[in-house]
C-alpha positions as CSV (number, residue, x, y, z in Angstrom):
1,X,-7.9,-13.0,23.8
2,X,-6.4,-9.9,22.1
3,X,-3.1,-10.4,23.8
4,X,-2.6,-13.9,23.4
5,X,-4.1,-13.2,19.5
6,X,-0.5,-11.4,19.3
7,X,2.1,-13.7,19.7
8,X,0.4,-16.3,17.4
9,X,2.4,-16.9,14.1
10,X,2.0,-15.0,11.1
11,X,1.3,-18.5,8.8
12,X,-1.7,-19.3,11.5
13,X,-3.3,-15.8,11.1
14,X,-3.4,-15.5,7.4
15,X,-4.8,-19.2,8.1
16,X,-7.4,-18.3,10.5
17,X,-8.8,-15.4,7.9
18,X,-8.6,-17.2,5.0
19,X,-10.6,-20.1,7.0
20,X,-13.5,-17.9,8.0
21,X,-13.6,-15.6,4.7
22,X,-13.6,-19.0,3.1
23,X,-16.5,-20.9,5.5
24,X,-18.9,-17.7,5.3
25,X,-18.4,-17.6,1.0
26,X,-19.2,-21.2,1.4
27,X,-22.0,-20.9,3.8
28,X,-23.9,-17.9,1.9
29,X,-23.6,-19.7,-1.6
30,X,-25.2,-22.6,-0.3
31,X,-28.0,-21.1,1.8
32,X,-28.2,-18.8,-1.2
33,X,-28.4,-21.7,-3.7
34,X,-30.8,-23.7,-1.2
35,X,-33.1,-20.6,-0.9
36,X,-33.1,-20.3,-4.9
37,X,-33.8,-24.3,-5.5
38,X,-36.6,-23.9,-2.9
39,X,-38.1,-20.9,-4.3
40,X,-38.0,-22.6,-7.9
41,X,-40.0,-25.2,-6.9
42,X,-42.3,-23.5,-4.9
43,X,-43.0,-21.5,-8.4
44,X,-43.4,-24.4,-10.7
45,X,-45.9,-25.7,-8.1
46,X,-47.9,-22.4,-8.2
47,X,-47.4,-22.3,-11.8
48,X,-48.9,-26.3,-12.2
49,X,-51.7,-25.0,-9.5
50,X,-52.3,-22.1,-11.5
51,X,-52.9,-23.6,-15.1
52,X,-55.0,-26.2,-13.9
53,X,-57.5,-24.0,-11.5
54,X,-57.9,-20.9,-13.8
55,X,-59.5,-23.1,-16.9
56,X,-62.0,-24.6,-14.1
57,X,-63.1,-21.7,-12.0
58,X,-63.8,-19.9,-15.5
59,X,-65.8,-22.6,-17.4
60,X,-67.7,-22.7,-14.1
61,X,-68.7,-19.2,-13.9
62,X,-69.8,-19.1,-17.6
63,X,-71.7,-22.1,-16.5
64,X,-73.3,-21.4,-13.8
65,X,-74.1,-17.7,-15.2
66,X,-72.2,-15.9,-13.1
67,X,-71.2,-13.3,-15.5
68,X,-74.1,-11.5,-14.7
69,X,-72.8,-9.4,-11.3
70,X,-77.0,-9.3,-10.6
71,X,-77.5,-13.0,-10.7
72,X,-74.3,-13.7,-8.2
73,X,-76.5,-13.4,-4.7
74,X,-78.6,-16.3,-6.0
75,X,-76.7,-18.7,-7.9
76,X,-73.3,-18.4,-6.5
77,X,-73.9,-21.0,-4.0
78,X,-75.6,-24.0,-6.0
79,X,-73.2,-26.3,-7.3
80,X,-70.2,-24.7,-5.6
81,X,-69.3,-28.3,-4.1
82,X,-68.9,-29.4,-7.9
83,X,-66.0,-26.9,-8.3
84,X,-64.0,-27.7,-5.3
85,X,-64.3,-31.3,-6.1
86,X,-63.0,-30.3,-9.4
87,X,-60.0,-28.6,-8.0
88,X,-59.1,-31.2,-5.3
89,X,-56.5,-34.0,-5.8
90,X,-54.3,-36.5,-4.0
91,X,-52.0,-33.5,-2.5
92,X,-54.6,-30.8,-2.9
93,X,-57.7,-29.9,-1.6
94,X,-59.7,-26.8,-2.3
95,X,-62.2,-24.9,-0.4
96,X,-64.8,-22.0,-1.8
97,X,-65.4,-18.7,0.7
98,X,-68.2,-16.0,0.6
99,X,-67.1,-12.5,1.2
100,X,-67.6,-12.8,4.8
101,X,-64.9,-15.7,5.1
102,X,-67.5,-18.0,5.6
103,X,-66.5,-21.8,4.3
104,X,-69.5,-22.7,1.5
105,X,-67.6,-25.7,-0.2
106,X,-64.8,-28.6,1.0
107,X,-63.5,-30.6,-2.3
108,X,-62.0,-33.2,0.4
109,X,-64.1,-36.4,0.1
110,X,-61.7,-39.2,1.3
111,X,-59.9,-39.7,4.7
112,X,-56.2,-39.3,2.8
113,X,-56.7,-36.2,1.4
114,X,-55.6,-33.4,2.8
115,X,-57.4,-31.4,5.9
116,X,-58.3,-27.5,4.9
117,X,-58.2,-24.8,7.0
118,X,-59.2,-21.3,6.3
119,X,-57.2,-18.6,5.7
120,X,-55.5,-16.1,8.1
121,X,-57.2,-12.6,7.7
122,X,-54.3,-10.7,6.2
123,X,-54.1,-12.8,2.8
124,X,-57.7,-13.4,2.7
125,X,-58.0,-9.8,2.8
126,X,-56.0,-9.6,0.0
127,X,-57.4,-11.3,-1.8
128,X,-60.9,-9.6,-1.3
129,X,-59.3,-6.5,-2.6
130,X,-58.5,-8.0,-6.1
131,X,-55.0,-9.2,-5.7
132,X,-54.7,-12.0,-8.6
133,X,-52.6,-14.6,-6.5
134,X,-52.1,-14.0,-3.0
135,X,-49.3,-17.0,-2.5
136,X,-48.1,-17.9,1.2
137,X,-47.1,-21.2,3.3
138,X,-47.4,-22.3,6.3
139,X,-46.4,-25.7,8.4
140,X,-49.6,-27.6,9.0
141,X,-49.4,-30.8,11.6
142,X,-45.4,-30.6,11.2
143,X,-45.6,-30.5,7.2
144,X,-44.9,-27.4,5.1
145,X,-48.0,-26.3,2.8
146,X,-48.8,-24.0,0.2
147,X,-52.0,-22.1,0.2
148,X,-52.9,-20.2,-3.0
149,X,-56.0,-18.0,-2.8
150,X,-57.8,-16.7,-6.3
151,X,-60.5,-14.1,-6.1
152,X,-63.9,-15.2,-8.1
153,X,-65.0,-12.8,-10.8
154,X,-67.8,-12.1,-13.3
155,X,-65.0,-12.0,-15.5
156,X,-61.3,-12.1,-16.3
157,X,-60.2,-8.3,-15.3
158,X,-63.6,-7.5,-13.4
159,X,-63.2,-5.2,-10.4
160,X,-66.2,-7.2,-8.4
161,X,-64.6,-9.9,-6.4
162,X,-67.8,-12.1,-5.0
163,X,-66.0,-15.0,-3.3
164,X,-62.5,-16.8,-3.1
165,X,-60.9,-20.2,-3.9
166,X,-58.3,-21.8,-1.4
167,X,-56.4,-24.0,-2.7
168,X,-53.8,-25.9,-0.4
169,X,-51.2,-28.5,-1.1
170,X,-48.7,-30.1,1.2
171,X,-44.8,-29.3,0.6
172,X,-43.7,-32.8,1.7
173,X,-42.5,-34.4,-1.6
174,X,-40.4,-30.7,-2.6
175,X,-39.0,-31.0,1.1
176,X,-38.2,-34.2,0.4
177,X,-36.1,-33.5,-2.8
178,X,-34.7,-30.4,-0.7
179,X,-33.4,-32.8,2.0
180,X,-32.1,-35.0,0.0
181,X,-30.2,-32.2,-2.1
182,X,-29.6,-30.4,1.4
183,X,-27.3,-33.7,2.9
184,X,-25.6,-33.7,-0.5
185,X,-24.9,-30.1,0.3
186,X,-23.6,-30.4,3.6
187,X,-21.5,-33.1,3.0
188,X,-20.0,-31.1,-0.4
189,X,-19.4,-28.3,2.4
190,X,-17.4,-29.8,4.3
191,X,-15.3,-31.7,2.0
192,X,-14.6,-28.2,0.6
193,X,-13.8,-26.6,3.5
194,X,-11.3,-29.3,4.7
195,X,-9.6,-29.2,1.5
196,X,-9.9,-25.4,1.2
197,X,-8.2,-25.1,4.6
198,X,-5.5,-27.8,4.3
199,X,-4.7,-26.3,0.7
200,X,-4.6,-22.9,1.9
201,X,-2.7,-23.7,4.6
202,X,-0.2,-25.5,2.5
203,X,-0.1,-22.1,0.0
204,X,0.3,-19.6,2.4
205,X,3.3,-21.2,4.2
206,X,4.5,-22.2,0.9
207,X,4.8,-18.7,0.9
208,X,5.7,-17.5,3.5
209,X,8.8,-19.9,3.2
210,X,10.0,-17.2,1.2
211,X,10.5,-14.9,4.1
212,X,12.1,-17.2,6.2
213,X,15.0,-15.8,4.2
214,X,14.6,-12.3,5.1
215,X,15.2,-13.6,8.4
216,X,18.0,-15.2,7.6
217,X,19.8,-12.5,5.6
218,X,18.7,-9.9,8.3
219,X,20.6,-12.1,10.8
220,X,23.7,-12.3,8.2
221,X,23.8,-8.4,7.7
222,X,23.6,-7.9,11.6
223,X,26.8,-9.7,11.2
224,X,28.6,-7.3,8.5
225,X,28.1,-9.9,5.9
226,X,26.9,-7.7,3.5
227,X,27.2,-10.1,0.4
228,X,24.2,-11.8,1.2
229,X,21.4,-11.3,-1.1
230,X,17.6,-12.0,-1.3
231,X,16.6,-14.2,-4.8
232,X,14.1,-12.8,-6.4
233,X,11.6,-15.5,-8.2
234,X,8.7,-13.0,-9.3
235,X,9.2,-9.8,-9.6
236,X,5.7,-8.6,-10.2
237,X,4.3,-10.2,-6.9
238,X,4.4,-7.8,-3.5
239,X,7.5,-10.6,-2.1
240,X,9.4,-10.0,-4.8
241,X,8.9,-6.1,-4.8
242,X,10.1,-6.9,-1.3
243,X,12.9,-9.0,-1.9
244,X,14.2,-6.2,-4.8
245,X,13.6,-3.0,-2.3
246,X,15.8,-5.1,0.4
247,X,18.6,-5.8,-1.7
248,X,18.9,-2.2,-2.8
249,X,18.9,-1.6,1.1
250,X,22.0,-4.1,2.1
251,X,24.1,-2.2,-1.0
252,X,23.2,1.1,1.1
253,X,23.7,-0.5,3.8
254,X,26.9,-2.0,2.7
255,X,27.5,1.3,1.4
256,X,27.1,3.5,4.2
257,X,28.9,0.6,6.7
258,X,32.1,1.0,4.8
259,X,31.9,4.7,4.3
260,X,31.7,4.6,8.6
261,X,34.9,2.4,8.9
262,X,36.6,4.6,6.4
263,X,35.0,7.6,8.2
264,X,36.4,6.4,11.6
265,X,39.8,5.2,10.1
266,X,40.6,8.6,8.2
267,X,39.4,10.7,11.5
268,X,41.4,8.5,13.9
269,X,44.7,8.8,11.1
270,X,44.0,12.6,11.0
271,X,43.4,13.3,14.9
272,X,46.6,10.9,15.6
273,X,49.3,12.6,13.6
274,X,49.7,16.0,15.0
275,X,48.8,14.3,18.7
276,X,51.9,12.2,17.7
277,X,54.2,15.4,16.5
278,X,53.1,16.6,19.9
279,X,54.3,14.0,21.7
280,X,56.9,13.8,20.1
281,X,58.4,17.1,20.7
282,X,57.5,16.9,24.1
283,X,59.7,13.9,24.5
284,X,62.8,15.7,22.8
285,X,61.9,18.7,25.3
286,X,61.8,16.2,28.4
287,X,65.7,14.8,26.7
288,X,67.3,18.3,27.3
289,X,66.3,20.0,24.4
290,X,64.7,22.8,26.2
291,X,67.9,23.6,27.5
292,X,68.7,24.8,23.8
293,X,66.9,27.7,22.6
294,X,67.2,27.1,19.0
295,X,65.9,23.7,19.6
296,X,62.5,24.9,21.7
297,X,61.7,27.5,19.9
298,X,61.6,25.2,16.8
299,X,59.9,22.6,18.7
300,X,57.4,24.9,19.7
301,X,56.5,26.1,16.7
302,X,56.2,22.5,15.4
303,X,53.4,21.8,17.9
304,X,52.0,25.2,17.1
305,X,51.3,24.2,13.7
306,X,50.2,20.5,15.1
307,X,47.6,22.3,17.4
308,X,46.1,24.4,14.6
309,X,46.1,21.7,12.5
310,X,44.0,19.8,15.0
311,X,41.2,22.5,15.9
312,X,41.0,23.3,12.2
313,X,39.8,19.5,11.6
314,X,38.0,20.0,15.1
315,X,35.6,23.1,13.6
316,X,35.6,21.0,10.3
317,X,33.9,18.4,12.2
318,X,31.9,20.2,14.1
319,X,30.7,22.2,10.9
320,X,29.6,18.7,9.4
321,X,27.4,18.5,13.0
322,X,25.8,22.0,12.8
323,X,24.9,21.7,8.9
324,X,22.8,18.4,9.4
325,X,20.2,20.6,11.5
326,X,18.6,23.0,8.6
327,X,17.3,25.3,10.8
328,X,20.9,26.3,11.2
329,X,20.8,27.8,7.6
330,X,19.8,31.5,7.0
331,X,18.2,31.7,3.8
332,X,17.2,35.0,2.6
333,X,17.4,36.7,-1.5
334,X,20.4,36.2,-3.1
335,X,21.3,38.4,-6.4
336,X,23.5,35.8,-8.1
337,X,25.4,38.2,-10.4
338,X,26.3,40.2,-7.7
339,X,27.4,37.8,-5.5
340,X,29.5,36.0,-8.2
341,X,31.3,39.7,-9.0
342,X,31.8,40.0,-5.9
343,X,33.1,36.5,-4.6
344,X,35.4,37.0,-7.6
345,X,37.0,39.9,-6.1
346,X,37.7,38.2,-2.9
347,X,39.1,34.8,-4.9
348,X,41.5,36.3,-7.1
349,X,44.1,36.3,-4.4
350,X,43.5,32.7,-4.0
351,X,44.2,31.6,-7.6
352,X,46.5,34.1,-8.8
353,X,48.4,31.6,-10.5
354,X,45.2,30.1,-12.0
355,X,42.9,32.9,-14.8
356,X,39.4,32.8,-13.5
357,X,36.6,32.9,-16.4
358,X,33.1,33.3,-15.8
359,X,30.5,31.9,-17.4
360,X,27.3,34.2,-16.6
361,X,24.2,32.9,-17.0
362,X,20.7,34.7,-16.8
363,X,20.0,37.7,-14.0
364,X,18.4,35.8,-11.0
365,X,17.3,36.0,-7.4
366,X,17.8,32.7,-5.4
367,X,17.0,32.0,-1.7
368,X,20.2,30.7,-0.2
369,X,22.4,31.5,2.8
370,X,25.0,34.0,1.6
371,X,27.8,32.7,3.9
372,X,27.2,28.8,3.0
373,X,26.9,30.0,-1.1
374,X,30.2,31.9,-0.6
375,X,32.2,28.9,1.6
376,X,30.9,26.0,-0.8
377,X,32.4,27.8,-3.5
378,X,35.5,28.8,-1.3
379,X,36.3,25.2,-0.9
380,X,35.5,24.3,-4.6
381,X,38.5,26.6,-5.7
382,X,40.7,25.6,-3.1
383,X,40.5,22.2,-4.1
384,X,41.0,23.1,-8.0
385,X,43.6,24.8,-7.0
386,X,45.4,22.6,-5.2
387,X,45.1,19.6,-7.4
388,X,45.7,21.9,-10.8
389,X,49.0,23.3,-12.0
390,X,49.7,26.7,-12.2
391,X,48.2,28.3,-15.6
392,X,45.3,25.6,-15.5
393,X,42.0,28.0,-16.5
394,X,39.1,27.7,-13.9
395,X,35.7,28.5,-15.7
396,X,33.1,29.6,-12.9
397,X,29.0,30.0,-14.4
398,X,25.5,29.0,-13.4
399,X,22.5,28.3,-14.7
400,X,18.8,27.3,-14.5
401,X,17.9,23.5,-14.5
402,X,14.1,23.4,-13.8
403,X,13.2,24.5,-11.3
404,X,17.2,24.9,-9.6
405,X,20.0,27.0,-9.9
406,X,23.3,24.8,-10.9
407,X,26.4,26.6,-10.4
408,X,29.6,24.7,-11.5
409,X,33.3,25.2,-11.7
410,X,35.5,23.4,-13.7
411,X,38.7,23.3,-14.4
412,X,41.8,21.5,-17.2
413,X,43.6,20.0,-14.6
414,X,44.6,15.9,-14.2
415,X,41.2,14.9,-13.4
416,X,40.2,12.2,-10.4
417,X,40.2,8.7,-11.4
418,X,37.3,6.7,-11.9
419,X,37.7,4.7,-8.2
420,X,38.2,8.3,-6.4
421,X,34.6,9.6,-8.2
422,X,32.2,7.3,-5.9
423,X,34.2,8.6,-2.6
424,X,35.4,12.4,-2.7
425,X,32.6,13.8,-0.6
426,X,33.3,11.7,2.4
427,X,35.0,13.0,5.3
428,X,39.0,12.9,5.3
429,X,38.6,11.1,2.0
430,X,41.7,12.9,0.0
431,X,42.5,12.7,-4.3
432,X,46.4,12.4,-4.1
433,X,47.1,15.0,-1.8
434,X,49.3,18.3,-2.5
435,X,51.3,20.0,0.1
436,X,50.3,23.5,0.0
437,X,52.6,25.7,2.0
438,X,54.3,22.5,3.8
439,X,50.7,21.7,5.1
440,X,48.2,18.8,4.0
441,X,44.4,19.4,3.7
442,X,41.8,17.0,5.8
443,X,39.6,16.1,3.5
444,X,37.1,17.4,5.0
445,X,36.5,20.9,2.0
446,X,34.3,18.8,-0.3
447,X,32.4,17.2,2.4
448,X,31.3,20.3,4.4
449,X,30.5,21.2,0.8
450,X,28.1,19.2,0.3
451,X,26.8,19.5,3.6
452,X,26.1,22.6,2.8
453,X,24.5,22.2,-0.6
454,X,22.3,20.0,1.2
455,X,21.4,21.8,4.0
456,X,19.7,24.3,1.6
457,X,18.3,21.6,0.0
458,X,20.1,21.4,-2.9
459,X,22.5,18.2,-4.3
460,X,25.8,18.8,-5.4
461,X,28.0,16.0,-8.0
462,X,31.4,15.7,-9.5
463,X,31.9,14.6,-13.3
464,X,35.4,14.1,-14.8
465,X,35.8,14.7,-18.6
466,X,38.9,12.9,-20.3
467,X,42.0,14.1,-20.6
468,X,39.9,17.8,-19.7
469,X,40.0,17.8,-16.1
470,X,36.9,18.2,-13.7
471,X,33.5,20.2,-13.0
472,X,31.5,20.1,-9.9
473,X,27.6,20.9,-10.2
474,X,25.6,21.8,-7.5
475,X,22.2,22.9,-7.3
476,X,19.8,25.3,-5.3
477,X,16.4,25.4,-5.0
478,X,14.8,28.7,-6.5
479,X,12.3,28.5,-4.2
């Protein structure tokens, strides 16, 4: 049952609660409403009993001179027949009991009227001890009666009970009305339920509908088609939450997909250059050329450089592998005005061409890994200073955001435009390139820099002022 409960659809589960949430609300109200029309009538007929005993049974014991608790032994059982006459009718019949449960009286006269029986011991009990109304029913010969018992006193409020009334009617004409309103019930039941089922049934795949389009958008973006979207009719309802949250994941997505094809096309551009100088000059050397020394030894040092160049983007790459485990990262208390005088004395060779000003900020101790802090910020200046002229300022400070530590260089140079911003921390991603000693950089400085901003968790952004050049932020936790 469980495992075939599994592969039914979604639209026929939500149906198949709904349905039996819906029959048991149904089902309770109306028993509940039943129970509450009986029990009314069952009170308005204890009620009528009630207001046309009490008056009786009181005249007759002011009568009779039963007021006197003395005078009870003798007179209580004259003219007892009189009062149970009194308080039988049609539906109703009456019977009169000693304190031994012994029957002194029988209002039924004619063949029609009801049949009396005495009372069970529990409620006659009861009634012996003083209870006003001691109220029960009972089916008699297949009909439903009420039997009403009310203790005989000197007086109203007298603690001396000396006999009790039964009085008994049959149910037949309130279980009649109760039928009648019962089948009306029934069938009202059931024409809600039906309708309730069909119409929820109707609703929920109406809804559901709308995820039929998930589907189909899911099957579009396992295609690449990243344009497709999901409309969003309500915003407010959990669908369109839905709908919203799965757009902004096809953008990432979208995002992250072409950032992989660049990824894969920069790599394959960068990895098959000096592989192609290599087999290049290996083809000149297989023509003759190493017959010439001039000509091998400048070959050679060609694919020198080209095999440098190739296990420098190798360690790059593997660098961006290490840093995405953070249990690679050694954090332990940094001094960050020592470290920047110090990292200062070991960049000035580096920019020579380019003053360095620092911008200190307060004396603080961060947790970081000294050797990431130090080559984050090495390839932060060598990227200012390869895309800044000589004599372009380079301002190096930090500062407390919160609870972080942002550090920031800036610099005058040209700036990056506005279509580079979104894309120079991805790998092999290059800003118009400078040749720097007859060599090109990978591309890979500002992405291992984030890496490693990130691997301390930290995050680590680019902003380009107008006309003033650029400053990179990047932040540390202090904690």
């Amino acid at each position: 049952m469980k495992k075939s409960f599994k592969y039914i659809s979604l639209k026929t589960k939500l149906t198949f609660l709904y349905s039996v949430l819906l029959i048991l609300s149904v089902v309770f109200i109306s028993f509940y409403s039943y129970w509450n029309i009986w029990d009314l009538f069952t009170q308005n007929e204890v009620s009528h009993l009630r207001s046309k005993a009490k008056p009786i049974i009181e005249h007759w014991v002011s009568v009779h001179g039963l007021t006197d608790i003395s005078s009870i032994p003798v007179k209580f059982t004259s003219q007892t027949a009189l009062l149970a006459q009194d308080l039988t009718s049609k539906n109703t019949v009456a019977v009169i009991l000693t304190k031994d449960k012994k029957i002194i009286a029988d209002g039924r006269r004619l063949p029609e009227e009801p049949i009396s029986v005495p009372p069970d011991d529990l409620h006659f009990k009861k009634a012996m001890s003083g209870i006003n109304e001691v109220i029960f029913w009972k089916n008699r010969e297949g009909k439903p009666t009420l039997f009403f018992l009310i203790p005989l006193r000197p007086r109203p409020g007298s603690g001396h009970v000396f006999g009790v009334i039964q009085i008994s009617t049959t149910l037949s004409d309130i279980n009649e009305v109760l039928f009648r309103y019962g089948t009306m019930q029934v069938t009202a039941v059931v024409i809600i339920l039906f309708l309730g089922i069909v119409i929820g049934y109707w609703l929920i795949g109406l809804n559901l509908n709308k995820l039929q389009k998930f589907t189909v958008t899911c099957q579009e973006v396992a295609k690449e088609n990243f344009t497709q979207r999901i409309e969003v009719e309500n915003h407010r309802d959990e669908i369109g939450k839905l709908a919203e949250s799965f757009n902004i994941m096809i953008v990432k997505l979208e995002t992250i997909f072409n950032a992989q094809k660049r990824f894969s096309a920069n790599a394959a551009h960068e990895l098959l250059t000096p592989l192609t100088g290599i087999r290049g000059s290996f083809e000149v050397l297989f023509r003759g050329a190493q017959d010439d020394p001039e000509s091998r030894e400048k070959l050679s040092k060609g694919m020198y450089q080209e095999v440098n160049r190739l296990i420098r983007v190798c360690d790059q790459l593997l660098g961006l592998s290490r840093l995405e485990n953070s249990s690679n990262v050694g954090k332990q208390p940094v001094f960050i005005c020592d470290f920047i005088q110090d990292f200062r004395l070991r960049i000035c060779p580096l920019i020579k061409n380019n003053p360095l000003a620092i911008s200190a900020g307060p004396f603080l101790t961060v947790q970081a890994d000294p050797d990431l802090l130090e080559q984050i910020l090495l390839n932060l200046f060598s990227n200012v200073v390869c895309h800044c002229p000589p004599g372009t300022p380079i301002v190096l400070g930090w500062k407390i955001v919160s609870s972080y530590l942002e550090i920031w260089v800036s610099d005058e140079g040209p700036g990056i435009d506005k279509d580079s911003l979104d894309h120079v921390f991805e790998p092999f991603y290059r800003v118009n390139s400078i040749e720097k000693n007859g060599e090109k950089g990978a591309g890979l400085g500002l992405a291992l820099a984030r890496s490693m901003v990130e691997a301390q968790g930290g995050t680590i952004k680019v902003f380009n002022e107008n006309s003033k050049g650029t400053t990179v932020y990047f932040s540390l936790p202090l904690f």
